[in-house]
N, C-alpha and C positions, 0 to 999 in steps of 0.2 A: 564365561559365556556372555557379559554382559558388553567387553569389548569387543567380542566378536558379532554382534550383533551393531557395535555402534561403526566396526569397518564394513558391516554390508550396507550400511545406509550411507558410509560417506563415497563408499564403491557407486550406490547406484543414482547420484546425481548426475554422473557424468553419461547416465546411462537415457536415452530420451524415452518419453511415456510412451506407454502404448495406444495402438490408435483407436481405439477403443472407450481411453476414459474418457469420464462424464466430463474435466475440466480441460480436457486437450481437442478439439475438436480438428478435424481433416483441415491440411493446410492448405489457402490459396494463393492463388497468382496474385502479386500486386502489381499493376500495370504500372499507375500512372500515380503521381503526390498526389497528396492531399492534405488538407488543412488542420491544424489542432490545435485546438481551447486551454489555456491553462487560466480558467473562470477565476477571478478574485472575486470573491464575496463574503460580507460579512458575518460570521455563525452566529449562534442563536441560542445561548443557555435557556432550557426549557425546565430548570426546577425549580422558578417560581410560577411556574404555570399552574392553571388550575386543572386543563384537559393538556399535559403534556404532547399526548399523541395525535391530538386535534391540531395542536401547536405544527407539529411537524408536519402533517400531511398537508395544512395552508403554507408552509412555506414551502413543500416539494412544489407547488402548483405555482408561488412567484416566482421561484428559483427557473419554472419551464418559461415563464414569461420571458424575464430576462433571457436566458440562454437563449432563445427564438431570435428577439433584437440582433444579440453579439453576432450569433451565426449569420443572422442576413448581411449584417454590415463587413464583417470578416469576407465574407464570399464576393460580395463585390468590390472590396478593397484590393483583395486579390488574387483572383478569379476563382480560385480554389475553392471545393466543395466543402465544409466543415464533415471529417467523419467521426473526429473524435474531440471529447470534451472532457477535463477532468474538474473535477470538482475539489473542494479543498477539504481539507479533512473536519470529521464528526459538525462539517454545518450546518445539520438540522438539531443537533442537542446541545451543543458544546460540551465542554469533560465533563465528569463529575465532581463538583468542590465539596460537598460539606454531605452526602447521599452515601449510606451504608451501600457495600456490593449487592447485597440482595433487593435493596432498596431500589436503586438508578437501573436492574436489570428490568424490575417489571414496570415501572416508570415508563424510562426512555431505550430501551434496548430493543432493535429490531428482533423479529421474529423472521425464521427463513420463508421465504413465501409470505412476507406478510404485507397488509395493508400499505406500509410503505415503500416497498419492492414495486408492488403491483400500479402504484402511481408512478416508479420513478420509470418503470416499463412502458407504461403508455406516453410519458414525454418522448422515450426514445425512438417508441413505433413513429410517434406524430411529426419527428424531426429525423427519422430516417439516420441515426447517429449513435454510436459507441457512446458508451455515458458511462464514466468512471467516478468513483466517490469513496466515502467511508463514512462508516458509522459503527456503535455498537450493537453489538447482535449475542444474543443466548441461542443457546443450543439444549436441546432438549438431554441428549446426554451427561451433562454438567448441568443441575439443577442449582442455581442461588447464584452460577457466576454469569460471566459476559466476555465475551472477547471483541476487540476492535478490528473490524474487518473491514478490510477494503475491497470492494468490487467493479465489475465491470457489466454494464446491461449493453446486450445488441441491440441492432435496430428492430428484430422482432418481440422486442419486451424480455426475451428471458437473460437471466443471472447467467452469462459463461465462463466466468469467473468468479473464487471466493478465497479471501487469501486473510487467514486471522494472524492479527503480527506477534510475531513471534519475541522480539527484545522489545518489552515496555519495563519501565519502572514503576509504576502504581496500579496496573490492572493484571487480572490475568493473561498470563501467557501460553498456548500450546503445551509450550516446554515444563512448566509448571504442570501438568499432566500429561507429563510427555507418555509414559508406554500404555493409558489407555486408549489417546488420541491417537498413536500411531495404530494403533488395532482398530480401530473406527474407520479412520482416515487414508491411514499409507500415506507414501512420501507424496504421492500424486497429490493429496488432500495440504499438503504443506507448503511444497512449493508446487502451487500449480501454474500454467502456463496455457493461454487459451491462443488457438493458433484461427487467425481469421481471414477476413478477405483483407482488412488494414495493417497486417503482421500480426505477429506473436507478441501477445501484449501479456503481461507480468507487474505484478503493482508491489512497491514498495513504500510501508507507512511512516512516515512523518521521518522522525528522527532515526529511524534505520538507516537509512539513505546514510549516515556516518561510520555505520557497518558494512566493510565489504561484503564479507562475506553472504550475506541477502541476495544483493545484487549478481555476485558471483553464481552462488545456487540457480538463480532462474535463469542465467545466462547459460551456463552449462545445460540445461535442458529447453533451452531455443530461444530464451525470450529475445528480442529487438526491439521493445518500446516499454520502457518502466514507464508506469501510468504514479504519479506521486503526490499523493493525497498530503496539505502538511499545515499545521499552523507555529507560526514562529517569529519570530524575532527578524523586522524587519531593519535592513540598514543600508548607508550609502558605502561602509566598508564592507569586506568581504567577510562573510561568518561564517564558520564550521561548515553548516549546512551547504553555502553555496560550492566552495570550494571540493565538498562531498560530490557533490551534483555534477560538476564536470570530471572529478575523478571517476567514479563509476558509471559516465559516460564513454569516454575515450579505453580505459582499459578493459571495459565488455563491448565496444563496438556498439553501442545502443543507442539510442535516441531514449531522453528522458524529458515529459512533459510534467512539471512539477506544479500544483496550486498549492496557492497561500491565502492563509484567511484576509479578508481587508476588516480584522479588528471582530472581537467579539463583543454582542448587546449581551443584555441582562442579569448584569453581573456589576459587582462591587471595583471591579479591579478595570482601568484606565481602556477605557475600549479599543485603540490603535496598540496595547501592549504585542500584538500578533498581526501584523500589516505589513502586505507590500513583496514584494521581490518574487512575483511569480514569474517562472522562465519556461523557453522550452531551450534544449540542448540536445544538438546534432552528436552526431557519433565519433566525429573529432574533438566532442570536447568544446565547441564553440557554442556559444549564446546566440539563440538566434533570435532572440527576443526576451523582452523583462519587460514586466512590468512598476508603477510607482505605487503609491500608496493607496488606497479607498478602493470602493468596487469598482472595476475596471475587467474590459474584455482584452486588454494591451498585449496579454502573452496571448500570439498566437502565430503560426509559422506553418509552412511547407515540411509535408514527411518523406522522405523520398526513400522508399522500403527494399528497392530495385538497385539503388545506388549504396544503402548501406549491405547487399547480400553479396555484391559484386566486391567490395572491398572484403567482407568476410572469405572472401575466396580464394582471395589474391596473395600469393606467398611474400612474406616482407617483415622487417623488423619490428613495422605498426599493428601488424596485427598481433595483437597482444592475446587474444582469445584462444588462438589457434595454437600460441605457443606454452599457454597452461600446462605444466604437469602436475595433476592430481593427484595423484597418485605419492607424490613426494609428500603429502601434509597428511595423508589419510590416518596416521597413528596419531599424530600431535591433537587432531581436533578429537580422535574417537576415545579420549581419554578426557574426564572430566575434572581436569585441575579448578578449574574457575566457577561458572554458576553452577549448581547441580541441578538436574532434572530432577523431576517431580516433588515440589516443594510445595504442592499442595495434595498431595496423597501419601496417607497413612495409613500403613496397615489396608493396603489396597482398597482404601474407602478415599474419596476424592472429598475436602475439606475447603470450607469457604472462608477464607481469610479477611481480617478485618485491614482496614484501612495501611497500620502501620506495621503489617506483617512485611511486606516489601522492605521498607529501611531494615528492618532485621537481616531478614535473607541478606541484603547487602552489605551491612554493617559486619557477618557473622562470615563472609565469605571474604571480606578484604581483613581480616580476623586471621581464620586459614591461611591465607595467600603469602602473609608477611610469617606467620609462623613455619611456612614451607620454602621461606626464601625465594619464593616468587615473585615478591616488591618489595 
């Protein structure tokens, strides 16, 4: 039964949401380009703070300053209206280094609807703009954990998107409670895809972007603009990441706007170790802008949502989306040779794991893997 249930969920990605859910909302015309922000900014460790959360809501409020600047300057550089902005991943807390999970949750971990949302809502009303970001966030259903979520606020303040990433190495994952989540959630709650007046925007978090298969998922249920929250290794040669970046550009057809921290404060460790190379990327696959090192507004570019719908259309050996068969992988993925779900429930009680439970699971599964003659 249990693979029969994991081929209805690999069945129903290919299947689009209904128009109905809370995370898909009715789709609109997109007439004309517009402009998009891949914001470099520097994050912000807030656990030597004394008011963590104090910490953060002052920095949602410089972070609005800034952004104001870049978009006026961006708009009349060229001529394009800024609609959308992404921000780089967890820059109001930065990770957790040295913070129990229960600890860094009630610390620095958003609440839904909370104090910090409701700020980053009103920069969006006041700038009339899509605002993409990430942070961590607790869920009242999982008491002691957190998941890292990235989302999207419209220009009328609310969340129309929430997408908690699914492949992390140190924190919780979904998947790590996978079949209560899916009962909570549903696949709409997993991958979801917010269909707007700017396209069908879908966020993939940081180092996912090296998994297709993410990117793939929101494709298949409409996205065209991965919104890509990330902090990482910046460099003048070409890294994993980047190379990531235009591969699940060109074979989902999507436009991907990726930020990158410019270095993180309040911490022990080398503050540019995570700088530079924010991009955005067309649906061919091209760069159409990067950014250099330090805080800078540099990545930013034309989205032309009319001109990637019309290639989505168009019969041809490039379009690589259209020529997907899903349906060929639907046993190989619904069978769990490699990580296992629910690796934090036992005995169908959901468990808060310490720090180096992660290297185990890992450690314990490439264990398996060789003794299955699968490496």
């Amino acid at each position: 039964m249990l693979i029969d249930r994991r081929l209805t969920l690999a069945g129903m990605l290919a299947v689009p949401m209904a128009a109905g859910s809370e995370v898909l909302t009715t789709n609109k015309q997109v007439t004309k380009p517009y402009a998009a922000l891949a914001l470099q900014l520097a994050a912000h460790s807030v656990e030597q703070e004394a008011d963590p959360r104090a910490a953060m809501l002052a920095m949602i409020e410089t972070v609005g300053v800034k952004m104001r600047s870049a978009n006026v300057f961006v708009q009349q550089y060229g001529g394009s209206p800024v609609r959308l902005v992404v921000l780089p991943e967890y820059l109001f807390s930065s990770y957790p280094w040295r913070v129990s999970i229960p600890g860094f949750a009630r610390a620095a971990a958003w609440d839904v609807g909370g104090r910090e949302y409701d700020a980053l809502g009103k920069v969006a009303q006041a700038q009339k703009l899509f605002l993409a970001g990430n942070a961590y966030e607790t869920d009242t259903h999982f008491p002691g954990l957190y998941f890292q979520t990235s989302f999207v606020v419209a220009p009328n303040g609310d969340v129309v998107l929430r997408y908690r990433r699914l492949n992390s190495m140190y924190a919780p994952s979904p998947h790590d409670v996978w079949s209560k989540y899916l009962d909570i959630y549903g696949l709409d709650g997993v991958f979801p895809v917010a269909r707007t007046e700017i396209g069908n925007l879908a966020a993939i978090a940081s180092e996912e972007i090296l998994y297709p298969e993410i990117a793939r998922a929101h494709a298949l249920r409409g996205a065209e603009v991965f919104v890509h929250s990330s902090s990482e290794i910046g460099s003048p040669l070409d890294t994993n990441k980047d190379i990531a970046k235009q591969a699940r550009a060109f074979e989902n057809l999507a436009y991907v706007v990726s930020a990158n921290t410019a270095g993180i404060t309040g911490t022990t460790a080398p503050i540019a170790s995570a700088d530079g190379n924010s991009q955005i990327i067309d649906w061919k696959g091209n760069k159409l802008a990067e950014s250099n090192t330090g805080e800078t507004f540099t990545a930013f570019a034309d989205i032309d949502i009319a001109a990637l719908r019309q290639a989505r259309r168009k019969p041809g050996m490039t379009n690589y989306l259209s020529r997907q068969r899903t349906a060929l992988f639907a046993q190989v993925y619904a069978t769990e040779t490699h990580q296992k779900s629910n690796a934090l429930i036992a005995d169908n009680v959901v468990k808060v794991p310490d720090r180096d439970h992660f290297n185990r699971v890992q450690a314990e599964t490439i264990e398996r893997l060789a003794k299955d003659g699968l490496i």
